[in-house]
C-alpha positions, -999 to 999 in steps of 0.1 A, spaced: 50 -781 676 81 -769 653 89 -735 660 84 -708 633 108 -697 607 121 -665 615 149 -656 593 145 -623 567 164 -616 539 173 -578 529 184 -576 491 205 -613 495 214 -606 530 205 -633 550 195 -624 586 184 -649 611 155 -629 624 143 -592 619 156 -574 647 186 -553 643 193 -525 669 192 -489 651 219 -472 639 239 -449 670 221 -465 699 239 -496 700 278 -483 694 296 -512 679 282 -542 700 307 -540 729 291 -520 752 261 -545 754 278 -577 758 268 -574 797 233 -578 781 237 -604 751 262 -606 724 256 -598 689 252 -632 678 213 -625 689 205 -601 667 196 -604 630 222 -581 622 244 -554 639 243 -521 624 269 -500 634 270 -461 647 280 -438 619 311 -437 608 327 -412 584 358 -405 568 374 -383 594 369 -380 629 337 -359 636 339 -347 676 301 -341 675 281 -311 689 289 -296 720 268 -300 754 242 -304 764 233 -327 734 205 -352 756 173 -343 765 147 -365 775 108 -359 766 78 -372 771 73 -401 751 110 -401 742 140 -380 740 162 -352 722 194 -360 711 219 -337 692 249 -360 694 261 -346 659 274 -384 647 305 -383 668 326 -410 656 367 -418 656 364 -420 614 368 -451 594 403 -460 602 397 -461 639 370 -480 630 387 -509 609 418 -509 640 388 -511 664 356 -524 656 366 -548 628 382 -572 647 357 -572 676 329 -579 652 347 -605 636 343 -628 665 308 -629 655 287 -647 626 262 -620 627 254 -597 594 277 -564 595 257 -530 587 282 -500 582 257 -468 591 279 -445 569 279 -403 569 292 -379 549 293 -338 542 299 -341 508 285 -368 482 326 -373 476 330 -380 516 302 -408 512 317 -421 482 354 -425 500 338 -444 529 321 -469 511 348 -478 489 373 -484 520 351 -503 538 337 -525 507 372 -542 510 365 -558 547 354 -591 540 331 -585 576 311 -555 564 280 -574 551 265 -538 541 259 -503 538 232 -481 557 231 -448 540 225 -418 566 216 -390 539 203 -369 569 239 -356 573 238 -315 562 258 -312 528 282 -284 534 286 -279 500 251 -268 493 249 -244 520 238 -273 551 208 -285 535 202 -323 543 209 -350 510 178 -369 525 152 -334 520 156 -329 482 150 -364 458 176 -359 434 201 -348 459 190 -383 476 198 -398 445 225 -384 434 247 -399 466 229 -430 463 242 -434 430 276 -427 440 279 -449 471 264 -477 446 288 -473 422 316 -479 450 302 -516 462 283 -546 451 267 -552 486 238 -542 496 229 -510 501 202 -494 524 192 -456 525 179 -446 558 156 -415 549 145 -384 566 111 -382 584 114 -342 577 101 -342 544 68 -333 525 66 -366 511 88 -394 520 74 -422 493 85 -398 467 125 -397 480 123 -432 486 112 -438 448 139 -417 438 167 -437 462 152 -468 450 159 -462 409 190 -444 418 205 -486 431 192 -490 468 183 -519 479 164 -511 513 153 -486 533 160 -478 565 125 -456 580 127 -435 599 153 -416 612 147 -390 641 122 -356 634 134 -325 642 124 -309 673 140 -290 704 133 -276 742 130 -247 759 144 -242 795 121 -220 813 139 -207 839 170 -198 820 148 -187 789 171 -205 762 172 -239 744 182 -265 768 204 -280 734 236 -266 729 229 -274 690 192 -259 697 173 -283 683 175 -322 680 164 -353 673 132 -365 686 134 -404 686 110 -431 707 77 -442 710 64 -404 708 73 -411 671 58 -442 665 28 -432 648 44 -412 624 72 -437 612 42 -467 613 25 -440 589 56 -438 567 65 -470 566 26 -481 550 29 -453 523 64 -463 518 59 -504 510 29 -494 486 49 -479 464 81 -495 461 97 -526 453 130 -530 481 122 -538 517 118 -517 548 137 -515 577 110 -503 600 122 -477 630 107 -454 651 96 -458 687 92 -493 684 99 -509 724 80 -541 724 70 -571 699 39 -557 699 49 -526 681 76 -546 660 49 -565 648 26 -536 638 58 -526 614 61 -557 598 25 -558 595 26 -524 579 50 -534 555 85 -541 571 108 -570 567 127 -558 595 129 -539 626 150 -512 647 152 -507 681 166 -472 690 156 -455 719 136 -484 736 172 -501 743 184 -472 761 153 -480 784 156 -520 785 193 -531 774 177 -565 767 147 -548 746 159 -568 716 167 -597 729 127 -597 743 115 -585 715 129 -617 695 111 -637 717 79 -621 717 77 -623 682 83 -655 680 57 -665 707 32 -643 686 34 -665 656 32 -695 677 3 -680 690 -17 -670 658 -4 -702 642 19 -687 618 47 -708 603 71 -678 598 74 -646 600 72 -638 563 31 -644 567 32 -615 586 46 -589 560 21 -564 547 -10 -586 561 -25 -553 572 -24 -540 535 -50 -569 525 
């Protein structure tokens, strides 16, 4: 029996199947080569980097929940220099897609990082973390207001011809109108969702148990919600999905490309099960051996019909 066609494409990017570990949990691939190397994946997209160092929040930053955890990490990263010394040339080794998560505090800073890194021939593409708080408009979040959203969009696309994915807030009113927005302002994906606020009370001490206060709740306590998101999302607009958001097993992989997804995210599930993606491939593939599918494009959107 031939095996089914699993390879995805995201706005001309060519991935051999749709997992891709989510942005932050995976580092730059090195830590997992214990596991498998990168070459499994559909793509590798990176932690985020910026244009400075940022050293992150202070401790404690990790909290774990039920049904997931808390993180406050604050995008720690060396900055984009470190990050072409570094990770460039162990990424190179590979023939795996390159996704650059990149983060900014100012539409300018966002701007500067993807035009440095659009000249490294092994940075395949962008993922656009508008979660980051804009300093110059008093902390709020590019991802909360549309035409903030759009307005960095707009600026990142004007600094490269590759493709460009937004990765967009969960802590919104409505997230299908931001993603409309993103999407006429030049995206071409969407990355959904990132992690929804939420925080932790030590009892005893009577105080946040974050040093940041609150967090990011990420795992399959979110599930629902980014499934939910990710349903509206592809009903309204025209670029593919990146589907994240609690998502541990093919099983719920498969739910997100049914709702609407081209691809997948693991996050927190690999922090669990090192090989969770590597088993996830596998399981998705067995599933459309299973049901008689001939690839996994038959799967997109079925549960719209």
């Amino acid at each position: 029996m031939p095996q089914p066609i699993m390879a995805v494409e995201i706005s001309g990017l060519k991935l051999k199947n749709p997992v891709l570990p989510a942005s932050g949990t995976y580092g730059y691939g090195k830590e997992y080569l214990p596991f498998f190397t990168p070459d499994r994946l559909g793509a590798v997209v990176t932690k985020g980097v910026s244009l400075t160092p940022w050293p992150g929040n202070q401790t404690p930053r990790i909290h774990e929940t039920p049904g997931g955890m808390l993180n406050a990490i604050g995008l720690q990263n060396p900055g984009v220099g470190q990050f072409i010394k570094e990770a460039i040339p162990f990424l190179r080794r590979y023939q795996t897609p390159v996704i650059v998560n990149i983060v900014g505090k100012t539409i300018e800073e966002y701007a500067q990082v993807a035009e440095i890194l659009n000249e490294q021939p092994e940075v395949s593409g962008f993922e656009l973390n508008i979660s980051c708080p804009n300093v110059k408009e008093g902390g709020i979040a590019f991802g909360v207001d549309p035409l903030m959203a759009a307005l960095v969009t707009s600026e990142v696309r004007k600094k490269t011809n590759k493709p460009l994915i937004v990765k967009l807030s969960p802590n919104v009113t409505d997230i299908v109108t931001i993603a409309r927005h993103v999407e006429d302002a030049g995206a071409d994906g969407l990355s959904l969702i990132n992690t929804l606020l939420g925080m932790a009370i030590d009892i005893r001490k009577r105080k946040p148990i974050l040093a940041n206060l609150v967090g990011g709740l990420s795992g399959p306590a979110i599930k629902p919600v980014a499934l939910r998101m990710v349903w509206q999302t592809f009903q309204k607009v025209k670029i593919p999905i990146i589907g994240i958001g609690g998502i541990c097993t093919a099983s719920d992989a498969i739910e997100f490309i049914m709702a609407g997804a081209t691809a997948v995210g693991i996050g927190t599930g690999i922090f669990r099960e090192p090989l969770a993606p590597v088993k996830i491939i596998e399981g998705i593939r067995e599933f459309l051996v299973e049901e008689g599918f001939a690839s996994i494009a038959e799967l997109k959107g079925v549960a719209h019909c």
